[in-house]
mmCIF file of the N, C-alpha and C atoms, coordinates in Angstrom:
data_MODEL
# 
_entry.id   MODEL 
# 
loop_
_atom_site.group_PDB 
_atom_site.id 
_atom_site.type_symbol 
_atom_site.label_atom_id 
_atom_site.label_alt_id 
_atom_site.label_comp_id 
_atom_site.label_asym_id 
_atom_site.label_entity_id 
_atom_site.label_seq_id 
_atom_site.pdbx_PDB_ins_code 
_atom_site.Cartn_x 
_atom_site.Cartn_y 
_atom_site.Cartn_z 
_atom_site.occupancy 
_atom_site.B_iso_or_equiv 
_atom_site.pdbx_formal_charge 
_atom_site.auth_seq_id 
_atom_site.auth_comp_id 
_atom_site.auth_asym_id 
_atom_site.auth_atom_id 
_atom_site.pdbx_PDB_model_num 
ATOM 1   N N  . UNK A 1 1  ? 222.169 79.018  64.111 1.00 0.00 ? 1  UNK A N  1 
ATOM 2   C CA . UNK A 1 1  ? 222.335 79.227  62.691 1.00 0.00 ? 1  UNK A CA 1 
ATOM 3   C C  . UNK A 1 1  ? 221.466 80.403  62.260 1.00 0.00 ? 1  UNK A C  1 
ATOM 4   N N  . UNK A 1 2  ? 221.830 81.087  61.210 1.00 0.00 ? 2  UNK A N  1 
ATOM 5   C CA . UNK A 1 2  ? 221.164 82.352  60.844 1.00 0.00 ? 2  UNK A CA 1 
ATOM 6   C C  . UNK A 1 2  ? 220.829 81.946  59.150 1.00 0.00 ? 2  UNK A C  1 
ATOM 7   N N  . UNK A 1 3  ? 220.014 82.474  58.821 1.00 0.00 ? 3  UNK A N  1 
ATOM 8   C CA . UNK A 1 3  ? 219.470 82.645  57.089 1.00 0.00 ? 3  UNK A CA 1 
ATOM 9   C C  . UNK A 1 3  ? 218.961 84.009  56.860 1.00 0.00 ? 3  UNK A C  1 
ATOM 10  N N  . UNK A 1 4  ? 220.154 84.431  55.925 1.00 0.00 ? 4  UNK A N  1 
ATOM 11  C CA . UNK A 1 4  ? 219.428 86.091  55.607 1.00 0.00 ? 4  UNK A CA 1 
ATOM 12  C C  . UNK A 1 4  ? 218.761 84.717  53.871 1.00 0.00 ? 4  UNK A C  1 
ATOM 13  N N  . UNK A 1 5  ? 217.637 85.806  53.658 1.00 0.00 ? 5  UNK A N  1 
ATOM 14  C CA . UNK A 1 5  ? 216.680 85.411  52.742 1.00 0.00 ? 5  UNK A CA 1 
ATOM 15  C C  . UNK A 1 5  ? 216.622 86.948  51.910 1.00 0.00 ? 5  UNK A C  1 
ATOM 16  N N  . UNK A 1 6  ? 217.347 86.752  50.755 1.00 0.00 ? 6  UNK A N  1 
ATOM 17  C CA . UNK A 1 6  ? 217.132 88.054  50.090 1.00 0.00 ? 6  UNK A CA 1 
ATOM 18  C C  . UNK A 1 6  ? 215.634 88.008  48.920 1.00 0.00 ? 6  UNK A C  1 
ATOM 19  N N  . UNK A 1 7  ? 214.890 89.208  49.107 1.00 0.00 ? 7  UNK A N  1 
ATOM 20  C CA . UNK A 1 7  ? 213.903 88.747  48.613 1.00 0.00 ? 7  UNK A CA 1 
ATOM 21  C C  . UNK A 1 7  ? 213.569 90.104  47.825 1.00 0.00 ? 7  UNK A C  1 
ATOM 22  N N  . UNK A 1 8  ? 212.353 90.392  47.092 1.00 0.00 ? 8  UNK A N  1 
ATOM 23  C CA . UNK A 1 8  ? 212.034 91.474  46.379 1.00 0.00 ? 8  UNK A CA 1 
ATOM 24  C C  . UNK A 1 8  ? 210.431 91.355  46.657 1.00 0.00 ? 8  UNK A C  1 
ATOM 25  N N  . UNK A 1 9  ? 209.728 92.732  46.637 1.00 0.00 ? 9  UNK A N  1 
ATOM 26  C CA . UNK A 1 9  ? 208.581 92.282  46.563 1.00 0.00 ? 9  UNK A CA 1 
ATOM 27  C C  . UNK A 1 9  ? 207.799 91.757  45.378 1.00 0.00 ? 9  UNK A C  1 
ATOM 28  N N  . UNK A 1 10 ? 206.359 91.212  45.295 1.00 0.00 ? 10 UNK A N  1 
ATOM 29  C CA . UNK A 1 10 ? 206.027 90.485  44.335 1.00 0.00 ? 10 UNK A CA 1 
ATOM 30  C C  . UNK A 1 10 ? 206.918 89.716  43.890 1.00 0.00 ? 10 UNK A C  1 
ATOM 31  N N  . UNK A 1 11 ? 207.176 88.532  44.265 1.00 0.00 ? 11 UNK A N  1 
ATOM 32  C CA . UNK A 1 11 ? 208.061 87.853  44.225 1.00 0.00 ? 11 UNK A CA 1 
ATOM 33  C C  . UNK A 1 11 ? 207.573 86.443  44.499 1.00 0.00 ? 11 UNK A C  1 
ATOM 34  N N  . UNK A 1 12 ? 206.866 85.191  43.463 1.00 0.00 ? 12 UNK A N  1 
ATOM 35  C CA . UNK A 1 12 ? 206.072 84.631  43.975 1.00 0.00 ? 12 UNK A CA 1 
ATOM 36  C C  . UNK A 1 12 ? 207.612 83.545  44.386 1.00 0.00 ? 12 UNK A C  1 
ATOM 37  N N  . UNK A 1 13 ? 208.765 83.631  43.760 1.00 0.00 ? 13 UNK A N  1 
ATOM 38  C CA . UNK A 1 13 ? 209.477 82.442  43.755 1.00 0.00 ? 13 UNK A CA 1 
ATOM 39  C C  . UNK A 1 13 ? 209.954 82.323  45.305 1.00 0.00 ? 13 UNK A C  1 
ATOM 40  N N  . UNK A 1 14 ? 209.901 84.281  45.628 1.00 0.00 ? 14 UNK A N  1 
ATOM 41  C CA . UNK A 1 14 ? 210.466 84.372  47.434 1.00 0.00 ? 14 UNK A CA 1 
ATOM 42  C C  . UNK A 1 14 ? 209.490 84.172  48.186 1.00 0.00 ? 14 UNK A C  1 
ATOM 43  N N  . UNK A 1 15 ? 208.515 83.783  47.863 1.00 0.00 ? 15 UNK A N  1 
ATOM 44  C CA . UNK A 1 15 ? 207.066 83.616  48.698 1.00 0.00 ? 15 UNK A CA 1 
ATOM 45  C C  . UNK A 1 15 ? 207.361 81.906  48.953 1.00 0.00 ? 15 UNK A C  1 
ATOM 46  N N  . UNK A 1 16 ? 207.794 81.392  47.784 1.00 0.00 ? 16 UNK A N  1 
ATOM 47  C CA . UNK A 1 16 ? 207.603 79.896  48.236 1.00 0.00 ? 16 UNK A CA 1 
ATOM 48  C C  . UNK A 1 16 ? 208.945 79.543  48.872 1.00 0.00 ? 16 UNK A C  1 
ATOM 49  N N  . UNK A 1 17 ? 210.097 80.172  48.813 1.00 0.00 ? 17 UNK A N  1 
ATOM 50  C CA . UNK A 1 17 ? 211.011 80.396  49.329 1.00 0.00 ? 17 UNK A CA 1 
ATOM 51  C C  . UNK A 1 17 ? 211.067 80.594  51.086 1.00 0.00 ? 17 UNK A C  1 
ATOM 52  N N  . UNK A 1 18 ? 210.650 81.252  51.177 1.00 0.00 ? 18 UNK A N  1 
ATOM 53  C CA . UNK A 1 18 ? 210.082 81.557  52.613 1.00 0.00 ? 18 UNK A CA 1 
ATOM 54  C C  . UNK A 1 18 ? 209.221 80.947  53.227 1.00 0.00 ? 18 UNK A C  1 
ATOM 55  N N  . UNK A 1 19 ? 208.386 80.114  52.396 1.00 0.00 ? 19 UNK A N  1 
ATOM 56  C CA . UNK A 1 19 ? 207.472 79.002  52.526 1.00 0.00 ? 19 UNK A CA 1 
ATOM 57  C C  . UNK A 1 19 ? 208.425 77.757  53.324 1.00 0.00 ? 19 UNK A C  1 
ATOM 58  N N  . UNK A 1 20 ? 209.325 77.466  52.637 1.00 0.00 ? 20 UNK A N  1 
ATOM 59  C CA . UNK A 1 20 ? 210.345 76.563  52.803 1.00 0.00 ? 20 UNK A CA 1 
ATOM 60  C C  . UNK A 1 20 ? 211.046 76.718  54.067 1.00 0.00 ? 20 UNK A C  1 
ATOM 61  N N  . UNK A 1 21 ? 211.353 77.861  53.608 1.00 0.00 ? 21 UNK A N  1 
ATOM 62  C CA . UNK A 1 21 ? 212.264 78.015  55.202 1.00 0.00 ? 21 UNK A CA 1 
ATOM 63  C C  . UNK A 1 21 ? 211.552 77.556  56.258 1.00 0.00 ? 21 UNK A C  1 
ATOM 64  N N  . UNK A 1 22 ? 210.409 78.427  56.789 1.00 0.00 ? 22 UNK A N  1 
ATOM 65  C CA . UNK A 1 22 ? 209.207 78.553  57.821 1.00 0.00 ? 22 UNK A CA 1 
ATOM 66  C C  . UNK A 1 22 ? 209.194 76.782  57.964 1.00 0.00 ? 22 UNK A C  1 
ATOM 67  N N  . UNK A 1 23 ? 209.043 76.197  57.258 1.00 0.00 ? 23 UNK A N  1 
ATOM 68  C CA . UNK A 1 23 ? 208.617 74.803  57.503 1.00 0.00 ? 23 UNK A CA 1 
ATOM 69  C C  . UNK A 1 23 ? 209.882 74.101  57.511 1.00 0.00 ? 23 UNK A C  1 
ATOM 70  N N  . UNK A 1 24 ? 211.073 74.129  57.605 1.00 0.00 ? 24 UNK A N  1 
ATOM 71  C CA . UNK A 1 24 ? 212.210 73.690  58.175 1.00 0.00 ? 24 UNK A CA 1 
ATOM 72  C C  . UNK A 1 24 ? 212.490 74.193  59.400 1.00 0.00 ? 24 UNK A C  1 
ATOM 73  N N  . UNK A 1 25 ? 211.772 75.289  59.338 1.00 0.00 ? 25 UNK A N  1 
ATOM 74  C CA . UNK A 1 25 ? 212.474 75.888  61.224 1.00 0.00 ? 25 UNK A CA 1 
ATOM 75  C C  . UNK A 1 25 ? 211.961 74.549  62.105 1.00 0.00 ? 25 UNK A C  1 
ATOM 76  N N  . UNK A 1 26 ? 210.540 73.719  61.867 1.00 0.00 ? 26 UNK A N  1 
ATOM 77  C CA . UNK A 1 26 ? 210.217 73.200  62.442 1.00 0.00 ? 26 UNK A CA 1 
ATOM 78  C C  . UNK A 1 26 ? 211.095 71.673  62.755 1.00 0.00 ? 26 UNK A C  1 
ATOM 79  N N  . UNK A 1 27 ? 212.073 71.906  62.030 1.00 0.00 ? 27 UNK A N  1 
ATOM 80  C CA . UNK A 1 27 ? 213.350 70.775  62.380 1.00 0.00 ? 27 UNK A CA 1 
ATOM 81  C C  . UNK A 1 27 ? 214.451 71.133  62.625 1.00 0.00 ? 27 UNK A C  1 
ATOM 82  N N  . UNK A 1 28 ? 214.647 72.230  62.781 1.00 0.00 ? 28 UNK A N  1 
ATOM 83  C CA . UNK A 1 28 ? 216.259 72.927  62.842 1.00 0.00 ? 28 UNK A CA 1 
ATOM 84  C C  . UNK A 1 28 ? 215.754 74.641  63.461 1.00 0.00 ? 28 UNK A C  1 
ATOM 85  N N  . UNK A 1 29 ? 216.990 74.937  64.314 1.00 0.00 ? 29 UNK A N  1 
ATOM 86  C CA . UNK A 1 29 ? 217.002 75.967  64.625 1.00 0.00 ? 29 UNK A CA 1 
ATOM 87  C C  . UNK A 1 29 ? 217.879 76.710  64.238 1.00 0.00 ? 29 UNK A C  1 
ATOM 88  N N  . UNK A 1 30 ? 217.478 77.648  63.357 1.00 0.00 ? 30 UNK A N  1 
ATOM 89  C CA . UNK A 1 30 ? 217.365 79.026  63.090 1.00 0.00 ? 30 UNK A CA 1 
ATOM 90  C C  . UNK A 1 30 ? 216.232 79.967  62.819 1.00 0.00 ? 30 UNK A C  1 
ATOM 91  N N  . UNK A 1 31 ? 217.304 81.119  62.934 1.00 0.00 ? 31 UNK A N  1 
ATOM 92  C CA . UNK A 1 31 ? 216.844 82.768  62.497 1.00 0.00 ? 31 UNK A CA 1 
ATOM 93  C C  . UNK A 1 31 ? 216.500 82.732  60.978 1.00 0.00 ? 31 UNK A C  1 
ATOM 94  N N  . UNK A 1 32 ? 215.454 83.822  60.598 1.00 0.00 ? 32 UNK A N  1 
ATOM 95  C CA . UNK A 1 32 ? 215.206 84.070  59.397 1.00 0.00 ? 32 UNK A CA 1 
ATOM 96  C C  . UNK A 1 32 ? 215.367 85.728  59.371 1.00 0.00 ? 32 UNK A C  1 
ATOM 97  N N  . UNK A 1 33 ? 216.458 86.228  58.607 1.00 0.00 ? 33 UNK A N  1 
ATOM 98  C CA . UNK A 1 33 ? 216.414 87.770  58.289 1.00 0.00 ? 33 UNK A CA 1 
ATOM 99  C C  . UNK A 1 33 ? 216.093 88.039  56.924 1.00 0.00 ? 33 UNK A C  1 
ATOM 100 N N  . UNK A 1 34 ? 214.819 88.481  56.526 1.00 0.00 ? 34 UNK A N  1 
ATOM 101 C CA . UNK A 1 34 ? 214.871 88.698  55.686 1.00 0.00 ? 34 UNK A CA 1 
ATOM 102 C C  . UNK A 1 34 ? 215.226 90.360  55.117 1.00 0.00 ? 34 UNK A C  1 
ATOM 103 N N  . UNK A 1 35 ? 215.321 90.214  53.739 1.00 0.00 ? 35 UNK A N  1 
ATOM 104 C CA . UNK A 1 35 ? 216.391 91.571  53.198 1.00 0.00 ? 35 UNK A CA 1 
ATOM 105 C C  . UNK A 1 35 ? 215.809 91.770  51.890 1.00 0.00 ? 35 UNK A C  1 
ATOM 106 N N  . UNK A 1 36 ? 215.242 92.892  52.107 1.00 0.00 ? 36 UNK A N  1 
ATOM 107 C CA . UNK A 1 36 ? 214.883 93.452  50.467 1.00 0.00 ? 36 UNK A CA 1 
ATOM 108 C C  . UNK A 1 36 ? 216.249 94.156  49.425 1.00 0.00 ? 36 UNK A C  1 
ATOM 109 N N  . UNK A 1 37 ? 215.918 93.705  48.619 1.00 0.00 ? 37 UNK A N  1 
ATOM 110 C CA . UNK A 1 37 ? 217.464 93.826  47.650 1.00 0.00 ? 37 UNK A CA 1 
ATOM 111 C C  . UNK A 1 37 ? 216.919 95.223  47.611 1.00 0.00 ? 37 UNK A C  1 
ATOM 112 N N  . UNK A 1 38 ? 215.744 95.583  47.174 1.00 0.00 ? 38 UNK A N  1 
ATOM 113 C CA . UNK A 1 38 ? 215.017 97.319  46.596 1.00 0.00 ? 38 UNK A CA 1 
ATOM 114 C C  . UNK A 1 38 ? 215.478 98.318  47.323 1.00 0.00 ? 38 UNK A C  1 
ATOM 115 N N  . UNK A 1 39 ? 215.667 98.215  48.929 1.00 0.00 ? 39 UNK A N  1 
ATOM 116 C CA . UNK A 1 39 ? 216.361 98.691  50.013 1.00 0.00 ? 39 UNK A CA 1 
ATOM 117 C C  . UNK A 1 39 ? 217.728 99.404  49.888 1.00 0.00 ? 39 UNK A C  1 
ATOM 118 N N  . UNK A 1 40 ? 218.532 98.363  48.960 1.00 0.00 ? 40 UNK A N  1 
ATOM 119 C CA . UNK A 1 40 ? 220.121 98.694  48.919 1.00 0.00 ? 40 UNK A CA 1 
ATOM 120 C C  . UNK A 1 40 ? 220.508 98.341  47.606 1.00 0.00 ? 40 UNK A C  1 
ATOM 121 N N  . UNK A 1 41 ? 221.079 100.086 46.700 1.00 0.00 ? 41 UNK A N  1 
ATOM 122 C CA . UNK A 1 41 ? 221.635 99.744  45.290 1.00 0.00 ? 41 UNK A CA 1 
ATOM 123 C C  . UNK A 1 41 ? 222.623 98.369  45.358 1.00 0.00 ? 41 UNK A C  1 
ATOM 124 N N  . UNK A 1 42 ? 223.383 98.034  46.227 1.00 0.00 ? 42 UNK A N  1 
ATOM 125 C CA . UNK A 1 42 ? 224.301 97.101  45.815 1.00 0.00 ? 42 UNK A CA 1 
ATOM 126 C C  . UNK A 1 42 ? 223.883 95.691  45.209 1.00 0.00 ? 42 UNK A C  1 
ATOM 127 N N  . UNK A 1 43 ? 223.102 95.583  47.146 1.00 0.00 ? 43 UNK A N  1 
ATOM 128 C CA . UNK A 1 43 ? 222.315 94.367  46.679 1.00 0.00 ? 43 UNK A CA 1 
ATOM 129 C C  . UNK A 1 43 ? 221.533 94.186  46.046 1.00 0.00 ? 43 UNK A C  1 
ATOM 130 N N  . UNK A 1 44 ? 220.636 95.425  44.935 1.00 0.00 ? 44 UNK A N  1 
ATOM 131 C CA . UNK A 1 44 ? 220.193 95.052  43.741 1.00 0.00 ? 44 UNK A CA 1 
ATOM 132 C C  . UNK A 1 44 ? 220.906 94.744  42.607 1.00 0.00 ? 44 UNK A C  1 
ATOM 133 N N  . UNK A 1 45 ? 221.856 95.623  42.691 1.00 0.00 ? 45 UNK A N  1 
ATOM 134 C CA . UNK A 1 45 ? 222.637 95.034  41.642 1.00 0.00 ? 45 UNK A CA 1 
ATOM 135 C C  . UNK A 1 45 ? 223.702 93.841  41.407 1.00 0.00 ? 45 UNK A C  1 
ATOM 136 N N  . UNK A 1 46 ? 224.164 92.844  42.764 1.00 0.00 ? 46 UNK A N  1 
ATOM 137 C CA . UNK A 1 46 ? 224.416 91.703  42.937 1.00 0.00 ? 46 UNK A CA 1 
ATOM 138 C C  . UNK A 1 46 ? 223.729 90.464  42.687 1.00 0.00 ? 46 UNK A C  1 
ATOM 139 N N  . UNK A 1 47 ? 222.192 90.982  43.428 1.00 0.00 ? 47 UNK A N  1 
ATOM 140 C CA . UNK A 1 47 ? 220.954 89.855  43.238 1.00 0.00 ? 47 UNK A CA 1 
ATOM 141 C C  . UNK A 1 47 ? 220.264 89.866  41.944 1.00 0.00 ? 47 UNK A C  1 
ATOM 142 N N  . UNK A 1 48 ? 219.786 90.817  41.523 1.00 0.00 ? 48 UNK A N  1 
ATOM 143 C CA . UNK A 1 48 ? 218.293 91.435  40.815 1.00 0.00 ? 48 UNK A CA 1 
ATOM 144 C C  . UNK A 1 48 ? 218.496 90.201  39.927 1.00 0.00 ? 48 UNK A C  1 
ATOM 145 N N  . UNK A 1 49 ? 218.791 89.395  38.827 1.00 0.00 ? 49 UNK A N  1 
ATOM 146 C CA . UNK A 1 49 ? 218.272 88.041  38.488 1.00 0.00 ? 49 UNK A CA 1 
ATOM 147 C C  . UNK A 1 49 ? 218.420 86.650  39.327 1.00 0.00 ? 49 UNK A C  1 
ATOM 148 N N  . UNK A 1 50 ? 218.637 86.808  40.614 1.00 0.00 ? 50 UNK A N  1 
ATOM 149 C CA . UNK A 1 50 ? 219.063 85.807  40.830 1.00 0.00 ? 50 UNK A CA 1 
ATOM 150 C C  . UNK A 1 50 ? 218.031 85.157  42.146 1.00 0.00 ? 50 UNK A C  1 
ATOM 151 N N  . UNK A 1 51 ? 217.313 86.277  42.253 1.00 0.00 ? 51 UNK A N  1 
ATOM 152 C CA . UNK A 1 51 ? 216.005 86.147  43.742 1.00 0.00 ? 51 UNK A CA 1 
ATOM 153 C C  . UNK A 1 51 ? 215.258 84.821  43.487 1.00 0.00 ? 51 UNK A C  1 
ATOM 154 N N  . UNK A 1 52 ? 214.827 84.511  44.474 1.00 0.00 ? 52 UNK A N  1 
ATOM 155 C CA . UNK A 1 52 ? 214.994 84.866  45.678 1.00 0.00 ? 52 UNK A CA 1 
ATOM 156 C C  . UNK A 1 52 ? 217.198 84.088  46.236 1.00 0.00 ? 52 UNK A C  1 
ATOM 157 N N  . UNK A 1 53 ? 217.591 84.668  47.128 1.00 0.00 ? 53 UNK A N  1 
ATOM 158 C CA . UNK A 1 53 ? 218.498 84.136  47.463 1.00 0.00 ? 53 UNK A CA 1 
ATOM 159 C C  . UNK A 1 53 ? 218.853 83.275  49.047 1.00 0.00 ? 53 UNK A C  1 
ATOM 160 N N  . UNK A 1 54 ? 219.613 82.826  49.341 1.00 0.00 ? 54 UNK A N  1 
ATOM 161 C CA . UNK A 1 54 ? 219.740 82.371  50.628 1.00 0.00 ? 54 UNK A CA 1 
ATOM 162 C C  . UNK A 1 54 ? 220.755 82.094  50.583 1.00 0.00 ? 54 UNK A C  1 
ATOM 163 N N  . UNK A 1 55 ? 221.406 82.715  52.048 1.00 0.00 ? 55 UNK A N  1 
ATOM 164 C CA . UNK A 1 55 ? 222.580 82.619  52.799 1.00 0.00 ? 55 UNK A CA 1 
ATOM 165 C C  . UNK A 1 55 ? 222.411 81.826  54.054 1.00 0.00 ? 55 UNK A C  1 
ATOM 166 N N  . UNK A 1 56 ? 223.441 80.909  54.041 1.00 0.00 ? 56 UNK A N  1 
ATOM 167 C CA . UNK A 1 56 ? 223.386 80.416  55.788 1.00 0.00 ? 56 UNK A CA 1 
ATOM 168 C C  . UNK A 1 56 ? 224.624 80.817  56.250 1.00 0.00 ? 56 UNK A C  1 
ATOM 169 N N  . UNK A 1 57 ? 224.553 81.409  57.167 1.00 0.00 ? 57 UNK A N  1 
ATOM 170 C CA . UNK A 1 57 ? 225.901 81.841  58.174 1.00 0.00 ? 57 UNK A CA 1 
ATOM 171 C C  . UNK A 1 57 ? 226.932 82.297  56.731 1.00 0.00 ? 57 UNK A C  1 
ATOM 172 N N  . UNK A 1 58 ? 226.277 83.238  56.364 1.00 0.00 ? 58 UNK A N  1 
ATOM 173 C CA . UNK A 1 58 ? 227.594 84.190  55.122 1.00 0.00 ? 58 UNK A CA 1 
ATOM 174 C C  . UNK A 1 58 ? 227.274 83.142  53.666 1.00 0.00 ? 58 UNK A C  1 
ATOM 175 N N  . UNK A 1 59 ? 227.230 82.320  53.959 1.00 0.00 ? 59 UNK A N  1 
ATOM 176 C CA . UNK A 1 59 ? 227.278 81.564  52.558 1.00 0.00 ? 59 UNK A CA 1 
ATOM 177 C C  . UNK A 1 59 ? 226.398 81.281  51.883 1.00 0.00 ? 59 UNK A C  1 
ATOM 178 N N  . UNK A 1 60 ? 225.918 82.013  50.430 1.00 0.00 ? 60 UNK A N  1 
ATOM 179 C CA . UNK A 1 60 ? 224.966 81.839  49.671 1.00 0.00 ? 60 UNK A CA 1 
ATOM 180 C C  . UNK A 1 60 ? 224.990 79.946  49.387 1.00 0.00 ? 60 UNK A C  1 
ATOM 181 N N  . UNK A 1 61 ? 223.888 79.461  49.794 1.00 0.00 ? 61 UNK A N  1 
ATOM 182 C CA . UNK A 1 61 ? 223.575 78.074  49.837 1.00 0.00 ? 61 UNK A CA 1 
ATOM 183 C C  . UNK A 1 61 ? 222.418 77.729  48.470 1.00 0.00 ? 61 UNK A C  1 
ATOM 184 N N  . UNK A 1 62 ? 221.433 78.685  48.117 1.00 0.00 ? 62 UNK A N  1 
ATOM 185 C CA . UNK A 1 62 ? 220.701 78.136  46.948 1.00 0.00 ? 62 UNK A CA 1 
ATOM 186 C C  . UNK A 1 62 ? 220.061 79.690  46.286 1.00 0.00 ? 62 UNK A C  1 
ATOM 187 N N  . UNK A 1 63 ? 219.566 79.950  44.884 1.00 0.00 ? 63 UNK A N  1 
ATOM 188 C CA . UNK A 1 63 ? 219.268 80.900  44.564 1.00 0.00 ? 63 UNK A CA 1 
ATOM 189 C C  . UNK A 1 63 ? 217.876 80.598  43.210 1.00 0.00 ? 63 UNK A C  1 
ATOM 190 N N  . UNK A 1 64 ? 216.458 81.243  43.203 1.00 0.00 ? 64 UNK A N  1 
ATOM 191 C CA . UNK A 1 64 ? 215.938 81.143  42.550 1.00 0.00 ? 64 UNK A CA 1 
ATOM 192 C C  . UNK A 1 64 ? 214.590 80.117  42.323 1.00 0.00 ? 64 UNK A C  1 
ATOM 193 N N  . UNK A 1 65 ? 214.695 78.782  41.921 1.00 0.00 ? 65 UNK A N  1 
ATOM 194 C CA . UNK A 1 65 ? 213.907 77.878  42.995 1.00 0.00 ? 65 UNK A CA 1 
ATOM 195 C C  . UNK A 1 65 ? 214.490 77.470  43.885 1.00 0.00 ? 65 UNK A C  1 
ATOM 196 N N  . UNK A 1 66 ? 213.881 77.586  45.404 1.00 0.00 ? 66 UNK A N  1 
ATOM 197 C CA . UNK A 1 66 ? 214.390 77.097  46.382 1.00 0.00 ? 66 UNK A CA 1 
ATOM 198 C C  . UNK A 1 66 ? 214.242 75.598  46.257 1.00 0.00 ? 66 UNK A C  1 
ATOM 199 N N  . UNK A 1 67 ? 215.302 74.576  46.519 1.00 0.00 ? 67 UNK A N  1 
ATOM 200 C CA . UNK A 1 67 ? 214.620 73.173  46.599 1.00 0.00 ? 67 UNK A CA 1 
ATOM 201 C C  . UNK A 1 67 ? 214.782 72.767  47.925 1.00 0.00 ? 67 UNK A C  1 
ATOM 202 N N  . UNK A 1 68 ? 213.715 72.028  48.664 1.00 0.00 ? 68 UNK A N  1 
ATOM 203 C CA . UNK A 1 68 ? 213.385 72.352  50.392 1.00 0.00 ? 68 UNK A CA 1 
ATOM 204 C C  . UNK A 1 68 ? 214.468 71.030  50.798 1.00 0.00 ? 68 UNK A C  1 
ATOM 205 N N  . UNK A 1 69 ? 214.936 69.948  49.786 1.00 0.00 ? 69 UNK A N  1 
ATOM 206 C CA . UNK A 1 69 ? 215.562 69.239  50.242 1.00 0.00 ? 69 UNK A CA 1 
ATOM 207 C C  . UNK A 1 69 ? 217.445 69.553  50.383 1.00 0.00 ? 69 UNK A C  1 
ATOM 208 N N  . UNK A 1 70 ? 217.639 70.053  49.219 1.00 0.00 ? 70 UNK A N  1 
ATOM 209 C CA . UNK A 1 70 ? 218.845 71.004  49.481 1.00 0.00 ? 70 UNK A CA 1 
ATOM 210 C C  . UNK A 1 70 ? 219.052 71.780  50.353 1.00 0.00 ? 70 UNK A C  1 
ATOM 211 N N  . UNK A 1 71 ? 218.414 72.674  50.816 1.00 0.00 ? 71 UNK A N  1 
ATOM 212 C CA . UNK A 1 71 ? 218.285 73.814  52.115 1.00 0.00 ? 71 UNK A CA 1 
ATOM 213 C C  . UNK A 1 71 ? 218.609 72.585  53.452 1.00 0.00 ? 71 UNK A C  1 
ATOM 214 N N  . UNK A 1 72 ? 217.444 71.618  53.701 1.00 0.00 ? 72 UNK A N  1 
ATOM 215 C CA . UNK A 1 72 ? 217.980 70.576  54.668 1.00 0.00 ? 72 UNK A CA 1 
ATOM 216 C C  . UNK A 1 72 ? 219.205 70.126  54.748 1.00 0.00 ? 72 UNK A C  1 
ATOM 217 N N  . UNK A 1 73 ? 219.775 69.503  54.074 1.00 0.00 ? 73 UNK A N  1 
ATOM 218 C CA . UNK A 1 73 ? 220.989 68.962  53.527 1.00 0.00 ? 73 UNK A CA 1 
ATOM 219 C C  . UNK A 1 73 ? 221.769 69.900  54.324 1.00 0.00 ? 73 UNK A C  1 
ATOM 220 N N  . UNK A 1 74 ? 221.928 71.287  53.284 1.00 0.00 ? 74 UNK A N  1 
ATOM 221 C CA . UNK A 1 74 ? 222.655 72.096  54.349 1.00 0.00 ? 74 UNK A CA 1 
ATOM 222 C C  . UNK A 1 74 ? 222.688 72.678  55.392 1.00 0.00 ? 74 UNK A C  1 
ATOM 223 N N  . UNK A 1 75 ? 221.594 72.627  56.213 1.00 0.00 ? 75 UNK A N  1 
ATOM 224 C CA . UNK A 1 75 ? 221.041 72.553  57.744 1.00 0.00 ? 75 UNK A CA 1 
ATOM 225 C C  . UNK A 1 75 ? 221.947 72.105  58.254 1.00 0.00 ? 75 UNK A C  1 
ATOM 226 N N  . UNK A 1 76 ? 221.672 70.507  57.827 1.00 0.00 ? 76 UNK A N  1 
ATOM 227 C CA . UNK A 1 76 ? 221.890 69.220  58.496 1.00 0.00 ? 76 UNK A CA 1 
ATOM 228 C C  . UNK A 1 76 ? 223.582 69.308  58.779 1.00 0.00 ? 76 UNK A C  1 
ATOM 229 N N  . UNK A 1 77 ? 223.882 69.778  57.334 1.00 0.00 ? 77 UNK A N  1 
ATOM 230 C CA . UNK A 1 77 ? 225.671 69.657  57.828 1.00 0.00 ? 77 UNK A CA 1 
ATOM 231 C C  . UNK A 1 77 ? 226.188 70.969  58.526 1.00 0.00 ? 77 UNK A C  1 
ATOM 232 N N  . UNK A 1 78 ? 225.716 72.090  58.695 1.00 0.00 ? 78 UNK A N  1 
ATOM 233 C CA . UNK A 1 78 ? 226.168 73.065  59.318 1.00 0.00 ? 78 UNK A CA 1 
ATOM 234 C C  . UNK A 1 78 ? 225.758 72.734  60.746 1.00 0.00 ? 78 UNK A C  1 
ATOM 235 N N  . UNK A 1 79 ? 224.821 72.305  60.976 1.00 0.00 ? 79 UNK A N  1 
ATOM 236 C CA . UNK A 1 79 ? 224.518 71.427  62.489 1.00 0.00 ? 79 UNK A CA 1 
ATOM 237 C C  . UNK A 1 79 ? 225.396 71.057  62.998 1.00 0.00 ? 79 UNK A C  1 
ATOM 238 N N  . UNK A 1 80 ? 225.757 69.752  61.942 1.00 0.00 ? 80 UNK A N  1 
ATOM 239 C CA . UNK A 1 80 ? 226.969 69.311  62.581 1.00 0.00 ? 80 UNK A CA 1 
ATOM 240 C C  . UNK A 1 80 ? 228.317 69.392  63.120 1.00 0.00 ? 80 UNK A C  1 
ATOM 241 N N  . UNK A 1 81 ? 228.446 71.096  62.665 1.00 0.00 ? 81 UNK A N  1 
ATOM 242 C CA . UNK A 1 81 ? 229.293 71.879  62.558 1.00 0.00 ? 81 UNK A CA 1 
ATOM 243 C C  . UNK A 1 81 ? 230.692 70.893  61.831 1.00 0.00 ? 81 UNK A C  1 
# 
């Protein structure tokens, strides 16, 4: 499984965001790519209110507060394929 993590800097909401992730890897395997929106006009202008974001395998799954039990949830069922 893969998670792009779109993030911005100073960004305390993508800090705890990434917080989250990091401490689910420890139950599930995946990748973490993270992606600065500042990097690419598009993806600033897709994201810029909506950071931090997260995709699992293409599909934006949660945006803004991350909630660590939702992110599991969808772990859990993409696991299962």
């Amino acid at each position: 499984m893969h998670i792009r993590l779109y993030t911005k800097t100073n960004c305390p909401l993508c800090e705890k965001a990434k917080a989250v992730l990091t401490e689910l890897q420890a139950d599930y395997s995946f990748t973490i790519e993270e992606i600065d929106i500042y990097q690419d006009d598009a993806l600033l202008e897709k994201y810029q209110l909506m950071i931090p974001v997260i995709e699992l395998d293409g599909e934006e799954i949660g945006y803004g507060m991350i909630e660590k039990e939702m992110v599991r949830k969808r772990l859990r069922q993409a696991q299962k394929g």
